[in-house]
SETOR-869938 format. One record per residue: residue in three letters; x, y, z of N, C-alpha, C in turn. Coordinates in Angstrom, 2 decimals. Layout:
# residues N
<ALA <X Y Z> <X Y Z> <X Y Z>>;
...
# end
This chain:
# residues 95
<UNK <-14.85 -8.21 -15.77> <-14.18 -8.29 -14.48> <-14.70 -7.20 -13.55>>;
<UNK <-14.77 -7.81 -12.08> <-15.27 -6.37 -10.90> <-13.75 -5.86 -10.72>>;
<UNK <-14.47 -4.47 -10.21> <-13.78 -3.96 -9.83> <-13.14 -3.98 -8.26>>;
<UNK <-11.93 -3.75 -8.01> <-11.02 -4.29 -6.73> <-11.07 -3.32 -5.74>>;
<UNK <-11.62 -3.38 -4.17> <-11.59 -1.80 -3.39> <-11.29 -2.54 -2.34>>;
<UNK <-9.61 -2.17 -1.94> <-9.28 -2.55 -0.53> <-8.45 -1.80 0.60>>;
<UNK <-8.26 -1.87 1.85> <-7.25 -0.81 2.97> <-6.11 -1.69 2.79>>;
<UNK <-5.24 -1.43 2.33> <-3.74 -2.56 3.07> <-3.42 -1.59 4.34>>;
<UNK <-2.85 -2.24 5.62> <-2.55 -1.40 6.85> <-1.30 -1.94 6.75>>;
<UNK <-0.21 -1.02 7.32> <1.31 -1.49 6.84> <1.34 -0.70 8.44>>;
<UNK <1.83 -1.79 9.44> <2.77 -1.04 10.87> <4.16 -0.74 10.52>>;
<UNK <4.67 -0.18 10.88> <6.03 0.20 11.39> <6.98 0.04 12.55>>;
<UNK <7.39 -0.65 12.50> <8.52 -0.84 14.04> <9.06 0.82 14.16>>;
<UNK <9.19 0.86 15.36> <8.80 2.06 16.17> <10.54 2.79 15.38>>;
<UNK <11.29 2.52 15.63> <12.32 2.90 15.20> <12.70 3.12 13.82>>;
<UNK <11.62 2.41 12.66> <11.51 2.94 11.70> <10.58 3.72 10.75>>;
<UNK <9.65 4.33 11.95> <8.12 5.04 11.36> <8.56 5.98 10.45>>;
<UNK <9.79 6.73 10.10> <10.19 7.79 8.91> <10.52 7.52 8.07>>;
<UNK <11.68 6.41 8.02> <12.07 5.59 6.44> <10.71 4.54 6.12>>;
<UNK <10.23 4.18 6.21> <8.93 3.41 5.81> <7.92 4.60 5.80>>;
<UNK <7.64 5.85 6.07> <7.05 6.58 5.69> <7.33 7.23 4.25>>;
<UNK <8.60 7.55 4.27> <9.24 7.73 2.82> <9.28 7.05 1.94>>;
<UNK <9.30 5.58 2.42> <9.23 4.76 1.22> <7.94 4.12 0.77>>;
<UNK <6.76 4.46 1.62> <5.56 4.17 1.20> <4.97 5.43 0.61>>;
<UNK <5.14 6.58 0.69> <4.66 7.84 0.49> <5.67 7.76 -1.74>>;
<UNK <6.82 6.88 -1.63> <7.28 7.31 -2.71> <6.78 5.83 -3.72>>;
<UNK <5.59 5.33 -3.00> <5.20 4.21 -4.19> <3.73 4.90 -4.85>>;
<UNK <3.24 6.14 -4.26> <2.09 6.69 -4.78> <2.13 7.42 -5.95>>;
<UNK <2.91 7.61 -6.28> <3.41 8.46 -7.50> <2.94 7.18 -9.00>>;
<UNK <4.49 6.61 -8.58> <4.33 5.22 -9.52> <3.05 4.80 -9.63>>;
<UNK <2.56 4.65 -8.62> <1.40 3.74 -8.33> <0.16 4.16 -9.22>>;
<UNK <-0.09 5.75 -9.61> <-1.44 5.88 -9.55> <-1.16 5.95 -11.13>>;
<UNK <0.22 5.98 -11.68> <0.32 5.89 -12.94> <0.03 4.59 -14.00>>;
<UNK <-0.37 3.20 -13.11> <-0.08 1.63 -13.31> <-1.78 2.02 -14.07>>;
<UNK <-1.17 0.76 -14.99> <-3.11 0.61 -15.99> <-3.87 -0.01 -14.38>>;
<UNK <-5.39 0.62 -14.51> <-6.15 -0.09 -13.63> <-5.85 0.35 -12.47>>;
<UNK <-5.12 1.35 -12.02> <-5.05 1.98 -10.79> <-6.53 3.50 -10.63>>;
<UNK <-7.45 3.06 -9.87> <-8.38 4.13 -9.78> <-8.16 4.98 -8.84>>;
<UNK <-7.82 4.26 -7.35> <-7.38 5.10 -6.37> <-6.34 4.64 -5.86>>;
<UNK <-5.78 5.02 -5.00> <-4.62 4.61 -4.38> <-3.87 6.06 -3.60>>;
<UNK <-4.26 6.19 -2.25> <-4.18 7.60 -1.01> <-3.38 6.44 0.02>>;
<UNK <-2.92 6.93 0.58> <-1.81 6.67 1.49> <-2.52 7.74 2.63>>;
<UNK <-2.60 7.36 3.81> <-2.58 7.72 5.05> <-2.45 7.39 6.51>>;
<UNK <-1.84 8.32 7.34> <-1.24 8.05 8.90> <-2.41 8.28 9.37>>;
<UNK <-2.21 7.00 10.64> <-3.36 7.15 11.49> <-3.08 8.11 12.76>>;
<UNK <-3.56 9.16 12.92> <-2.96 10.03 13.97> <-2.97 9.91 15.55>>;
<UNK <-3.21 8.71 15.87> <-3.23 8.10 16.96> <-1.97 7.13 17.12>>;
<UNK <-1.68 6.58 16.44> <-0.52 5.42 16.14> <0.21 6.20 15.06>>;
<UNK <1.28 7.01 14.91> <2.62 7.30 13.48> <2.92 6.27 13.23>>;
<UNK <3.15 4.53 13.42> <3.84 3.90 12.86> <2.75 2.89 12.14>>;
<UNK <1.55 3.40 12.07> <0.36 2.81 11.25> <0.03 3.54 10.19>>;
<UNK <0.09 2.74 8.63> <-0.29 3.53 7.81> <-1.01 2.65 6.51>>;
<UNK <-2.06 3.74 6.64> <-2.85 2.81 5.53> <-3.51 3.42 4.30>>;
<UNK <-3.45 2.77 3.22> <-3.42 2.28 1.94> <-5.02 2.41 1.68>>;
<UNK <-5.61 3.28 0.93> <-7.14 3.04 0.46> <-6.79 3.17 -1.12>>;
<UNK <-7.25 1.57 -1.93> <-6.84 1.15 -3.38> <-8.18 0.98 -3.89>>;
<UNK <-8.35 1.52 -5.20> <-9.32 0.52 -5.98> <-8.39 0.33 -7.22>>;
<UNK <-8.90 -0.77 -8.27> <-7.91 -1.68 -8.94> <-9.46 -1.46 -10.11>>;
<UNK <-9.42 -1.47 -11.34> <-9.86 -1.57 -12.01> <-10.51 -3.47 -12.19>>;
<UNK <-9.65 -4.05 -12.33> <-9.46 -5.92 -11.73> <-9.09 -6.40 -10.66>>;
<UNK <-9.11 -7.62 -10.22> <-7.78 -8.21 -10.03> <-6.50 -8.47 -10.42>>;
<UNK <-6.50 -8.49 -12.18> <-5.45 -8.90 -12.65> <-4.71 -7.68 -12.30>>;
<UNK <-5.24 -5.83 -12.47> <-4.68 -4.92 -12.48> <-3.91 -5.16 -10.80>>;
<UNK <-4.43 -4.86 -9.97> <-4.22 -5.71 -8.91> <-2.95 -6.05 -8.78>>;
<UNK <-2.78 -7.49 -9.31> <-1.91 -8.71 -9.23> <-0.56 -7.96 -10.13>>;
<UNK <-1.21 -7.41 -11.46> <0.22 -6.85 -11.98> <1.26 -5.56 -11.14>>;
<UNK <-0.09 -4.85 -10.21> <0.75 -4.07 -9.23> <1.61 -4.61 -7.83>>;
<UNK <0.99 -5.93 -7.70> <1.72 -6.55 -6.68> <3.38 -7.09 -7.18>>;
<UNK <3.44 -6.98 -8.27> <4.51 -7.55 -8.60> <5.80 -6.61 -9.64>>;
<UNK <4.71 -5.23 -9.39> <5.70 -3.69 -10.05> <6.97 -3.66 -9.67>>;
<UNK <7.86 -3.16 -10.26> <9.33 -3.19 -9.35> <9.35 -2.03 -8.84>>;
<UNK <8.66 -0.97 -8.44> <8.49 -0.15 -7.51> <8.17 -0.84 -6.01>>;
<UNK <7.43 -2.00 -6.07> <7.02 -2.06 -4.79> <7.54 -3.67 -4.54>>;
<UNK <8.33 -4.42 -5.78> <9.49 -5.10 -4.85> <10.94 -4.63 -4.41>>;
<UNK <11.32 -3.40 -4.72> <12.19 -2.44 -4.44> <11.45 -2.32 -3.16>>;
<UNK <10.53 -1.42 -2.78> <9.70 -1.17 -1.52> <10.28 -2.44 -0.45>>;
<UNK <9.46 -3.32 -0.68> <9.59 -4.16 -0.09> <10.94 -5.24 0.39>>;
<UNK <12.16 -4.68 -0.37> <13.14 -5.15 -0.29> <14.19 -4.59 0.96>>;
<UNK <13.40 -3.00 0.57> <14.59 -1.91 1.53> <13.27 -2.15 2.56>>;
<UNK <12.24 -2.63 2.87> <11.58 -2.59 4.28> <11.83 -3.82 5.03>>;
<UNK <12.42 -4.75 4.40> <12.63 -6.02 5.17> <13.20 -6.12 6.14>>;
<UNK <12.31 -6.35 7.68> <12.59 -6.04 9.14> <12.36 -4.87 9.59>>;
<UNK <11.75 -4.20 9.23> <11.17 -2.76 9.51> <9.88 -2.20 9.90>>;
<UNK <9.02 -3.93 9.45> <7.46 -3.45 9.30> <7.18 -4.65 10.33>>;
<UNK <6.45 -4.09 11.55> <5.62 -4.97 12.77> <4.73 -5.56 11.81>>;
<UNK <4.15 -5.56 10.85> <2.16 -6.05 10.70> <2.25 -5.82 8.65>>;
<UNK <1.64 -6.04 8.09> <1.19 -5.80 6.75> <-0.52 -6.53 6.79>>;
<UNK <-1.19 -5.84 6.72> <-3.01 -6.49 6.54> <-3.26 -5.87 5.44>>;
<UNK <-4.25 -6.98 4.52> <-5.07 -6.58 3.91> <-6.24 -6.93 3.82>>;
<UNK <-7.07 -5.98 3.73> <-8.40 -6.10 3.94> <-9.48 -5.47 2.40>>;
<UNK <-10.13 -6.80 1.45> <-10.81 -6.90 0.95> <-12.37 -6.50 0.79>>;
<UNK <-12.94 -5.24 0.24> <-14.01 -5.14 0.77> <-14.97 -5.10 -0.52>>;
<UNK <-16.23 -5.36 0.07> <-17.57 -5.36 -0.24> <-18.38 -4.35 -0.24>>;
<UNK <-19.11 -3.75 -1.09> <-19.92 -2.37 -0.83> <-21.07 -2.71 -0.37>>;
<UNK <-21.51 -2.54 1.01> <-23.32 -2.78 0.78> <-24.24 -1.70 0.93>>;
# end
């Protein structure tokens, strides 16, 4: 299996750029502990505070897929519901 290297960009509705900062800042912990987690940095774009993005590599996909479905980050995603303008992810290629 290749290995997985992608940005997820997560916006924030303006009124909630601090609790979605907290609660994305508290899935990195968990996160880098998951089998198949290589990287995984969290950072604000300092032009936009309510933009924040995600630089992952995944050992797989499957590693990947089993982190999409951690209960760290359907907890995450439970307490962000209506909070987040945008979620992208972006898949990349090395050339």
């Amino acid at each position: 299996m290749s290995k997985v290297k992608l940005i997820a960009k997560i916006k924030a509705k303006s009124e909630f750029i601090e609790e979605i900062k907290e609660g994305l800042f508290g899935l990195v912990a968990p996160t880098r502990q998951e089998a198949g987690c290589i990287q995984y940095d969290l950072h604000q774009d300092q032009n936009d505070p309510s933009t924040f993005i995600f630089i992952e590599e995944w050992e797989s996909q499957d590693h990947l897929k089993a982190h999409s479905a951690a209960p760290h980050i359907a907890a995450f995603g439970a307490a962000a519901k209506g909070k987040v303008e945008s979620r992208d992810l972006y898949f990349l290629t090395k050339l």
